[in-house]
Wavefront OBJ file of the C-alpha trace (Angstrom):
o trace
v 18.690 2.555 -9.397
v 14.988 1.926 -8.413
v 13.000 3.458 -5.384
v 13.202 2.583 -2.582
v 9.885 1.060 -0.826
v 9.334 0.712 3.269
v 6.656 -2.422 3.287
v 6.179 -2.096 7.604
v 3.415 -4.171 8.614
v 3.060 -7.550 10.963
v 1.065 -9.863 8.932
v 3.083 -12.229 5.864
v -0.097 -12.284 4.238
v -0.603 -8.444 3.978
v 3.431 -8.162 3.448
v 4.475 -10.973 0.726
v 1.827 -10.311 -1.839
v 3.168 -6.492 -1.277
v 6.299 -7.310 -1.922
v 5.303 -9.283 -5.077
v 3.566 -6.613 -6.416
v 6.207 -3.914 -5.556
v 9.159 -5.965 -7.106
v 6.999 -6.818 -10.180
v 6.670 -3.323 -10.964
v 10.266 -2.488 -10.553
v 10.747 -1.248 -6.942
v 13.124 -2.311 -4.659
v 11.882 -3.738 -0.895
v 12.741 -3.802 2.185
v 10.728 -5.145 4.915
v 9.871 -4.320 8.945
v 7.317 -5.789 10.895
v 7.367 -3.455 14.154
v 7.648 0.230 14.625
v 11.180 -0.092 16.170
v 12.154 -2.295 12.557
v 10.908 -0.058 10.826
v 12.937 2.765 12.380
v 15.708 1.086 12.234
v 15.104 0.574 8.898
v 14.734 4.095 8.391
v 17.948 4.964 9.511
v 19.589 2.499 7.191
v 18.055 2.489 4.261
v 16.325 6.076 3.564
v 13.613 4.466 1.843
v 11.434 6.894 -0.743
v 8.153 5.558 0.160
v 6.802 3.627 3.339
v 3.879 1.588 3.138
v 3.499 2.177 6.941
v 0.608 -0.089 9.112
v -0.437 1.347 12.149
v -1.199 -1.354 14.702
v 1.942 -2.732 15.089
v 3.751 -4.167 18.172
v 5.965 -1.996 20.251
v 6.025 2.131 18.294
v 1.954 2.049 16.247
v 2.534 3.725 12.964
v 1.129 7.025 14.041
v 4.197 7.503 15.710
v 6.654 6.072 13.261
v 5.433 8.573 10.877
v 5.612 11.588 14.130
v 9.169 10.545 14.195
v 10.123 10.373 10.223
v 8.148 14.031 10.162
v 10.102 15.312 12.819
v 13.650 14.673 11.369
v 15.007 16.901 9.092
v 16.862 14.333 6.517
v 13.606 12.324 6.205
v 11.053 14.639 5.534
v 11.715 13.359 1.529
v 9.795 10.117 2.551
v 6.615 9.352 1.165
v 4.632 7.898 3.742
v 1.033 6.011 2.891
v -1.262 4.820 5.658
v -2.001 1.202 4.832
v -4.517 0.051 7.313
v -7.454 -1.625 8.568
v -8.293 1.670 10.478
v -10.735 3.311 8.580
v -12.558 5.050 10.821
v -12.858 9.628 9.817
v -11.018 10.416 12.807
v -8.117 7.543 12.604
v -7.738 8.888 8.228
v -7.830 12.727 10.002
v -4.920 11.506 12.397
v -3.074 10.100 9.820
v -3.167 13.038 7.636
v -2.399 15.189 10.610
v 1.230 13.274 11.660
v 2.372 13.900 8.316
v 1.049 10.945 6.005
v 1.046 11.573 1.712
v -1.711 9.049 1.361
v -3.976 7.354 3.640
v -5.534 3.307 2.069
v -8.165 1.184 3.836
v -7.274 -2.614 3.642
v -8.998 -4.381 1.493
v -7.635 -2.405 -0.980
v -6.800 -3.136 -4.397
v -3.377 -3.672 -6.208
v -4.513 -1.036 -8.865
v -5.488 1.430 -5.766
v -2.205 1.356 -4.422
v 0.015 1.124 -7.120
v -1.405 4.425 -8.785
v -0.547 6.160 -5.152
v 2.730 4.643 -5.058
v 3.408 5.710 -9.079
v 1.923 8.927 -7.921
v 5.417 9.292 -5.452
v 7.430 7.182 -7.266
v 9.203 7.281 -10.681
v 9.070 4.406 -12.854
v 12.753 3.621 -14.062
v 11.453 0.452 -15.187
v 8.290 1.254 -17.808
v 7.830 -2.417 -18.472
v 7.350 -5.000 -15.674
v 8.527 -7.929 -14.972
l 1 2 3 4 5 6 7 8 9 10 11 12 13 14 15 16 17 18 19 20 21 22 23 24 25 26 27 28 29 30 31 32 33 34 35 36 37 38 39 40 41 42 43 44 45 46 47 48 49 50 51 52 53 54 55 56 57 58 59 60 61 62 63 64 65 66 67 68 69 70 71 72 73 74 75 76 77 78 79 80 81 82 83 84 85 86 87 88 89 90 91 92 93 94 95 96 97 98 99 100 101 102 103 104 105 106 107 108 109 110 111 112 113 114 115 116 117 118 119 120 121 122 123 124 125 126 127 128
């Protein structure tokens, strides 16, 4: 079975190209595009990674990741930071609530995917 990846973020073209590259590389997705989606999704799927955005409507990252810290049978997760908030003290937050990684959009596919390979094992070796 392959890992499990969180994509939570409100913009299609942040989240479909992140899918594409996920799936392509042998992950499975599912996708949220609020805090309270993504907590829901949480609950149901116990993803192994989260590619958690922080300005979201309704819960902001920051305190999706409080709240997947807090519980017991999540603190497993991966969580990486994937934002346009790339300010010292918005990275220091981040790292603070719990986050594994912390990525400033624009980022690049090669960027990410050796963070998420860093997490994640590879059942499949050769992608799609």
């Amino acid at each position: 079975m392959a890992s499990l990846v969180l994509i939570v973020d409100d913009e299609p073209n942040i989240v479909i190209p992140l899918q594409f590259l996920m799936e392509k590389n042998g992950y499975d997705v599912v996708i949220a595009q609020s805090g309270e989606e993504a907590l829901e999704a949480i609950a149901k799927y116990i993803p192994d990674l989260i590619l958690l955005d922080i300005m979201l409507p309704g819960i902001d990252g920051y305190e999706v990741c409080e709240i997947v810290r807090l519980r017991p049978e999540w603190q497993h997760i991966k969580i990486i930071f994937l934002t346009a908030k790339g300010r010292d003290v918005d990275l220091a937050k981040g790292m603070v609530l719990g986050a594994d990684e912390y990525v400033i959009k624009p980022f690049s596919n090669e960027e990410l995917l050796a963070k998420v390979k860093k997490y994640l094992p590879l059942l499949n070796e050769n992608p799609k």
